[in-house]
Legacy VTK file of the C-alpha trace (Angstrom):
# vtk DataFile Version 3.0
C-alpha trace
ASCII
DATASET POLYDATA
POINTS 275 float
-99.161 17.408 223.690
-96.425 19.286 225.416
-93.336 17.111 227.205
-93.386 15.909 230.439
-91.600 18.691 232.902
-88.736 15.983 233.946
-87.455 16.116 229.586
-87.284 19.692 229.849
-84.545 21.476 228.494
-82.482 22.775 232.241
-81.186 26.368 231.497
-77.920 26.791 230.647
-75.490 26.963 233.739
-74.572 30.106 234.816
-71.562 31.921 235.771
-71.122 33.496 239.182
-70.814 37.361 240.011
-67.386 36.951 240.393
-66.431 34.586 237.331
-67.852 37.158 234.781
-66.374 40.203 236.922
-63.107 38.208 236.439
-64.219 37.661 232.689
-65.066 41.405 231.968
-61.913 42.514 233.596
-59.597 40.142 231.224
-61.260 40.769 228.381
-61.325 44.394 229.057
-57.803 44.671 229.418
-57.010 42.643 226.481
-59.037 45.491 224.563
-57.286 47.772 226.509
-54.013 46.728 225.968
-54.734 46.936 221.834
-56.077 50.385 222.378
-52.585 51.262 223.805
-50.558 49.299 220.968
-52.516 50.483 217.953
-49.993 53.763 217.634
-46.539 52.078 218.043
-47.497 49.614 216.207
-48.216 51.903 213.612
-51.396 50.340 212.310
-52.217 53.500 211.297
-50.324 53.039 208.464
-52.649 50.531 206.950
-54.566 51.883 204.537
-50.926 53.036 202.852
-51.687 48.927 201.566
-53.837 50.682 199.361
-53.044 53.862 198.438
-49.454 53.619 197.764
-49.068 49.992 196.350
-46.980 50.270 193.261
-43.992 48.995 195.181
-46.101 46.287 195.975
-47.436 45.958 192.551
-43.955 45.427 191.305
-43.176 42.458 193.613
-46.324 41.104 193.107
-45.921 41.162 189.106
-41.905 39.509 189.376
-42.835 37.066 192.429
-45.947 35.453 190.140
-44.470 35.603 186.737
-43.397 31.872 186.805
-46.901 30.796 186.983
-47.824 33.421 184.798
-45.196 33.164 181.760
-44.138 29.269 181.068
-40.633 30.173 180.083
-40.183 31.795 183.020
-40.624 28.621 184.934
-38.501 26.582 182.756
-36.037 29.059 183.332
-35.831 28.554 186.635
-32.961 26.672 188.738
-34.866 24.764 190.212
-32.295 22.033 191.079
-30.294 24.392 193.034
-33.703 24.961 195.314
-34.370 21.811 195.413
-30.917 20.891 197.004
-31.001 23.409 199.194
-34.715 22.977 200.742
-33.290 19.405 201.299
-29.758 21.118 202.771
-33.140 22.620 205.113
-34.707 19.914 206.083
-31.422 17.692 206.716
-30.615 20.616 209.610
-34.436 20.400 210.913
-33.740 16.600 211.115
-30.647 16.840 213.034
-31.665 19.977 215.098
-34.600 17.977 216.066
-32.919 15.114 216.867
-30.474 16.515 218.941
-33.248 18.258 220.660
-34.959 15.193 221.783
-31.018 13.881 223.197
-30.921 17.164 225.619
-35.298 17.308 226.075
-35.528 13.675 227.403
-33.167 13.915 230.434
-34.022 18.020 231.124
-37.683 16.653 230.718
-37.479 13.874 233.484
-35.716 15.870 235.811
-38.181 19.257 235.110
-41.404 17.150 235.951
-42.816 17.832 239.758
-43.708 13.630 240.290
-40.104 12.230 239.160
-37.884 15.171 240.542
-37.605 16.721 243.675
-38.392 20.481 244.021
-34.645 21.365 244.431
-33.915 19.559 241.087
-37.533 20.354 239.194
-37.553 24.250 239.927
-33.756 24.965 238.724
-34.419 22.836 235.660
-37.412 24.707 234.569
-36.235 28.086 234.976
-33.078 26.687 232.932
-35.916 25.974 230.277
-37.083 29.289 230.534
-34.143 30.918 229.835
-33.263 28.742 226.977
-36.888 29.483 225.373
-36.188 33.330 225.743
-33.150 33.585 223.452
-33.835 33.902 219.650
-33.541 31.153 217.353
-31.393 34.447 215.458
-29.353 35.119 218.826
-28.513 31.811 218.992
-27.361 31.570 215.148
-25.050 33.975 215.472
-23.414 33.243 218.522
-22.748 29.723 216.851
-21.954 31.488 213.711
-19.431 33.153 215.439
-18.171 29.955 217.077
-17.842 27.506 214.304
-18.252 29.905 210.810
-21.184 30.054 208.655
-22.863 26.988 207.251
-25.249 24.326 208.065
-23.705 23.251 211.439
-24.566 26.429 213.042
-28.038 26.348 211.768
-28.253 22.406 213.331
-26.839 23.795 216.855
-29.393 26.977 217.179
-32.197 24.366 216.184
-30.648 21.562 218.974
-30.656 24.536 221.580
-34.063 26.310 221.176
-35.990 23.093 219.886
-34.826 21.419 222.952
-35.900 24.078 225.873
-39.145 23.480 224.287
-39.297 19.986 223.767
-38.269 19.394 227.411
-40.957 21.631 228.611
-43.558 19.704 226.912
-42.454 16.569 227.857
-42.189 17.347 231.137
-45.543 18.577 231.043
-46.851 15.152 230.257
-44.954 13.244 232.376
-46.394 15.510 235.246
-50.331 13.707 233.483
-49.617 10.105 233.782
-51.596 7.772 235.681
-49.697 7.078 239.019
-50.802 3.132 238.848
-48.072 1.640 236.556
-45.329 3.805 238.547
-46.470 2.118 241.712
-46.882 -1.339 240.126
-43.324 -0.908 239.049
-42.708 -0.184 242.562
-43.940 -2.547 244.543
-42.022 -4.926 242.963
-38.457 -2.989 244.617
-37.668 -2.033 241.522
-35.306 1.443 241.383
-35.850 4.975 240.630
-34.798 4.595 236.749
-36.348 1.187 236.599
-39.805 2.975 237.547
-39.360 5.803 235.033
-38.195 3.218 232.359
-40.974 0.815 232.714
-43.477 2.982 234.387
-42.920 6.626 232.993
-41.685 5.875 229.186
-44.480 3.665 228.122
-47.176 5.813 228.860
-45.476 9.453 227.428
-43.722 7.665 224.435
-46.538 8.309 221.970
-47.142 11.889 223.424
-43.308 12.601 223.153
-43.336 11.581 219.570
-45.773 13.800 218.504
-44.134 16.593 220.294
-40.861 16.436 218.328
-42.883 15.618 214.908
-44.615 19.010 215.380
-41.294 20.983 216.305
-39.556 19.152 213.440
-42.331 20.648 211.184
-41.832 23.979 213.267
-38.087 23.696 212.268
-38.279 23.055 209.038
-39.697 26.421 209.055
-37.284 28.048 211.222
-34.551 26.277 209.853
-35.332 28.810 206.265
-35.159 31.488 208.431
-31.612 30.722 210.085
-30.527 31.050 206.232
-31.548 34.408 206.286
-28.557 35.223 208.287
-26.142 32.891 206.680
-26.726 28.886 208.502
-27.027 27.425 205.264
-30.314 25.923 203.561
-33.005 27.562 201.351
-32.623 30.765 203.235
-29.697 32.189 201.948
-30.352 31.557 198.675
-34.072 33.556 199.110
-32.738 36.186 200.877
-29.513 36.278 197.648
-33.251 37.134 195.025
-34.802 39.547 197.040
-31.512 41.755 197.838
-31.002 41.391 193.366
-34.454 42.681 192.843
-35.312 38.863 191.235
-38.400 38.542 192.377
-39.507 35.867 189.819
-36.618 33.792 191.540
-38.119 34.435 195.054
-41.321 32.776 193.875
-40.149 29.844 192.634
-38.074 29.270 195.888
-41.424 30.150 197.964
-42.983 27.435 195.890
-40.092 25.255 196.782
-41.141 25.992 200.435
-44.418 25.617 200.631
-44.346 22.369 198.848
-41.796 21.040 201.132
-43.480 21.991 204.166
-46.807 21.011 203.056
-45.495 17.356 202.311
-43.786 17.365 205.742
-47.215 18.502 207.306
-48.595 15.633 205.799
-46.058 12.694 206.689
-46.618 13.834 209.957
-49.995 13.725 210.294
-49.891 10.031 208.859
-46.905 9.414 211.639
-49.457 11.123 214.658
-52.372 8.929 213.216
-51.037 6.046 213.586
-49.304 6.476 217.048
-52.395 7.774 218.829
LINES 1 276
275 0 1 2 3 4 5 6 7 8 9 10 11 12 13 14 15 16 17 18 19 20 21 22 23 24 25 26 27 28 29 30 31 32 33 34 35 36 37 38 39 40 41 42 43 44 45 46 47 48 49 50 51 52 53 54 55 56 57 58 59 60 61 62 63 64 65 66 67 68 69 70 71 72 73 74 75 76 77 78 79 80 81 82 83 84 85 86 87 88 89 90 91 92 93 94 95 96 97 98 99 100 101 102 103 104 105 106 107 108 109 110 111 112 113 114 115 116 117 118 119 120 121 122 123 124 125 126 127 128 129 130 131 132 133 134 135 136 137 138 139 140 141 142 143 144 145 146 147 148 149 150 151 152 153 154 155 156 157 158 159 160 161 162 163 164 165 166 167 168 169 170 171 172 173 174 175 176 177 178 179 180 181 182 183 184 185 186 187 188 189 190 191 192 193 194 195 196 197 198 199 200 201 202 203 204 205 206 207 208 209 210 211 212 213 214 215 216 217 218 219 220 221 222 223 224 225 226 227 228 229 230 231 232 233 234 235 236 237 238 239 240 241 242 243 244 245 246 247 248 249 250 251 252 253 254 255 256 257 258 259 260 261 262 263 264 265 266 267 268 269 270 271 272 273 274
């Protein structure tokens, strides 16, 4: 017996004309635009993965030989990475928190339904720019101002984490629900007494799992800033790679991922229980 004609299926909605024009055109150029990049991006060159991989070979055969050769892994100094993934995460923590110092006030006075337009629109291209510059750029200009070490890592973390941070929260202070603001209000409260009671309750979960993502983020970064002499984990990988010690740039890789992984997973139990 075949259904009734109202529990019919209804066709899947479709587009208009000028949706899938606009579709075919974005797409099209997106293809287009990786037709132009495939030669200077030189992705010609890779099938030389394959046919010339000794080099490759040889790093491979160092980088896994302490999961390969148990004395190797003994062998390893693995309290030195240790102390310095923590010397990592120690500048993520302070970068971070520093970040959300500058992000809170920049990210009040960026959002279009707490700031006027004169305040709002010079605040967000003062994001932009700070979002442009490197997290390397940055490094090194505070390299240059206070000397290598940690404390330059912490301040190119504070300064990049932060443009982004405010962004985002800015973002979602621009989605709350307008009906706690107004309660706040109508009761002759002031401007600050509206975003304190009205704004901050509603964004404070959302805020939190901002900076818990860009605190995994610059954990990440963070190694990275070693590279070029901020202190942490970095230097110390980038020290085995230039001496050829390849079995020493696994273990500190393992160091890494384990560190990051745990982090990953602290903060997921922190987001679960705040949403």
């Amino acid at each position: 017996m075949s259904a009734p004609a109202s529990d019919a299926v209804p066709p899947p909605p479709s587009k208009p004309i000028s949706a899938r024009a606009f579709d075919l055109l974005l797409w099209g150029g997106v293809i287009a635009l990786l037709v132009v990049s495939f030669k200077p991006a030189e992705i010609d060159k890779f099938p030389q993965l394959f046919t010339d991989a000794s080099k490759m070979q040889g790093f491979a055969s160092g980088f896994f030989s302490p999961f390969i050769d148990p004395k190797a892994f003994m062998a390893a100094d693995w309290e030195l990475y240790i102390g310095k993934m923590w010397q990592t995460i120690q500048m993520a923590l302070w970068g971070t928190a520093l970040a959300i110092v500058v992000a809170i006030p920049l990210g009040l006075l960026g959002a279009r339904n707490i700031s006027p337009w004169w305040i709002q629109q010079p605040v967000r291209r003062l994001l932009d720019l700070i979002r442009s510059i490197p997290d390397l750029v940055v490094a090194l200009i505070f390299i240059t101002a206070v000397g290598l070490g940690p404390f330059a890592g912490v301040m190119a973390l504070m300064f990049n984490t932060g443009g982004v941070l405010a962004k985002l929260f800015a973002e979602a202070v621009e989605s709350i629900d307008k009906g706690p603001v107004e309660g706040v209000r109508a009761t002759g409260a002031v401007k600050l007494a509206e975003v304190v009671w009205g704004v901050i309750p509603q964004v404070a979960p959302l805020w939190t799992s901002y900076a818990l993502y860009r605190f995994e983020s610059s954990s990440r970064s963070a190694t990275v800033l070693g590279l070029i002499g901020a202190g942490g984990v970095g230097q110390v990988l980038l020290d085995s790679i230039n001496g050829f010690q390849y079995d020493q740039t696994g273990c500190i890789v393992l160091v890494i991922v384990v560190a990051v992984s745990l982090i990953d997973l602290l903060s997921q139990i922190i987001r679960t229980r705040l949403l």
